[in-house]
C-alpha positions in Angstrom: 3.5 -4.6 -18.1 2.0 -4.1 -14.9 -0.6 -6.4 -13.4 -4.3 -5.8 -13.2 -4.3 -6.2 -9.5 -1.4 -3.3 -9.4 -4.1 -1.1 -11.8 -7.0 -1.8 -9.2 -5.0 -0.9 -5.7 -3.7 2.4 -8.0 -7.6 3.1 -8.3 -8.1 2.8 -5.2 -5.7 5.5 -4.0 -6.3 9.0 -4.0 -4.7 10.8 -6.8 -1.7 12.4 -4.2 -0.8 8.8 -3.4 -1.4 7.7 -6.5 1.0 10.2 -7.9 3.6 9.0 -5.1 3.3 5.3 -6.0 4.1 5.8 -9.7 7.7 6.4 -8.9 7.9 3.2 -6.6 6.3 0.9 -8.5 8.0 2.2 -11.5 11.0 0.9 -9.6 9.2 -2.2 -8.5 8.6 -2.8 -12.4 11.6 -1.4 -13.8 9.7 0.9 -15.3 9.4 4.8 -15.3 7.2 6.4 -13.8 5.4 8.2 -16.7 5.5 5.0 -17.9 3.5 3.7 -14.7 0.8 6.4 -15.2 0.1 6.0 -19.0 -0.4 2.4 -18.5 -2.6 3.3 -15.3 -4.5 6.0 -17.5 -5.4 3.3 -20.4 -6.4 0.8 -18.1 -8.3 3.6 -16.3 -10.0 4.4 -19.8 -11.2 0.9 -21.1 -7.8 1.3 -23.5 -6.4 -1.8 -24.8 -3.0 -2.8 -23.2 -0.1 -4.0 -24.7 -0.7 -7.8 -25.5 2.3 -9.1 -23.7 0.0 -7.9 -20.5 0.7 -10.5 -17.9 -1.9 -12.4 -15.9 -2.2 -10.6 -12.5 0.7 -11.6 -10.1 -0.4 -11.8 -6.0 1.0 -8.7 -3.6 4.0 -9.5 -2.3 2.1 -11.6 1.2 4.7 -12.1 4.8 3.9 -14.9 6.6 0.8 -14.6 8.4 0.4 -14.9 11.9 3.4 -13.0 12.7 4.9 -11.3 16.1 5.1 -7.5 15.4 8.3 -5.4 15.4 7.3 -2.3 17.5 8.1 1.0 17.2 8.5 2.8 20.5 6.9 6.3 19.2 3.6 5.7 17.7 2.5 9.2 17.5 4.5 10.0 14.9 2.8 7.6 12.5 -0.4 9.0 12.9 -1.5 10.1 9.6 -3.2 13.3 9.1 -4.2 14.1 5.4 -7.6 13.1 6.0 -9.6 16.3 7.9 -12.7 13.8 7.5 -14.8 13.0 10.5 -14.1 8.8 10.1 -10.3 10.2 9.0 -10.1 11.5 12.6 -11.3 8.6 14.1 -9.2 6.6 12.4 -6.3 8.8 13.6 -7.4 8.2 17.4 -7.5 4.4 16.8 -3.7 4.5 16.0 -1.8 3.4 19.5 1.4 1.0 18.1 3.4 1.7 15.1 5.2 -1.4 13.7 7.7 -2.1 11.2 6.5 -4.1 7.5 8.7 -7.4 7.7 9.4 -7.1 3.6 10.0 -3.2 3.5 11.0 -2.2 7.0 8.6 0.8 6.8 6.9 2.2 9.6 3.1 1.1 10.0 0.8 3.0 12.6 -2.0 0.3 13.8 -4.5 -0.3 16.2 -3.9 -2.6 19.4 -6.4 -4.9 18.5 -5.5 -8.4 17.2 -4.9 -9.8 15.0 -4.7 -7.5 12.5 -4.6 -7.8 9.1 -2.6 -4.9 7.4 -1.6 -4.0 4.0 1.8 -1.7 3.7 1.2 1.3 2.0 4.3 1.5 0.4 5.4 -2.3 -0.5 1.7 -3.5 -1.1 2.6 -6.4 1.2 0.3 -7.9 3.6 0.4 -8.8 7.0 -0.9 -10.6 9.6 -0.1 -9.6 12.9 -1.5 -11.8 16.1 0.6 -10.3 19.1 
């Protein structure tokens, strides 16, 4: 069964991400990913879950205060799915693309430090001070 704190970042997304995490947490969970979303969906509800429901486990964390693993191309980690006027100034911000030390993806970031940042795709977070 998959923890509340997996439910509340799932919230959190917006349903095109959502949709894409089912699959990997599936995997995460050894679980399917319908599977995923009708737990998601009963949580989402007020539904009772199973009663083997676990208490909620941390995100996976890397060890804070870490040097960062540039990219040498950051523009190509600029997102842009979000038209919105703080979506493009969040775009502009990006300068570095890093790598996640759990999951290897890539991570486009500000240059200030240090940064705080939470991988979209392995949930982990990350401290990066240089």
């Amino acid at each position: 069964m998959l923890p509340a704190d997996v439910l509340a970042k799932l919230d959190a997304m917006d349903d095109y991400d959502r949709m894409l995490a089912y699959d990997r947490i599936g995997r995460d969970h050894r679980m399917s990913a319908a599977e995923v979303e009708s737990q998601f969906n009963a949580w989402k509800s007020g539904g009772a879950l199973p009663s083997t429901f676990s208490a909620p486990e941390s995100a996976p964390s890397a060890p804070s205060g870490q040097t960062a693993n540039y990219i040498q191309d950051a523009s190509k980690y600029r997102p842009t799915y979000d038209p919105s006027r703080e979506g493009r100034a969040r775009q502009s911000q990006i300068e570095q693309a890093v790598m996640c030390p759990l999951c290897n993806s890539a991570l486009g970031i500000p240059s200030t430090r240090p940064i705080k940042v939470t991988c979209p795709s392995c949930l982990a977070e990350s401290t990066f001070t240089s």
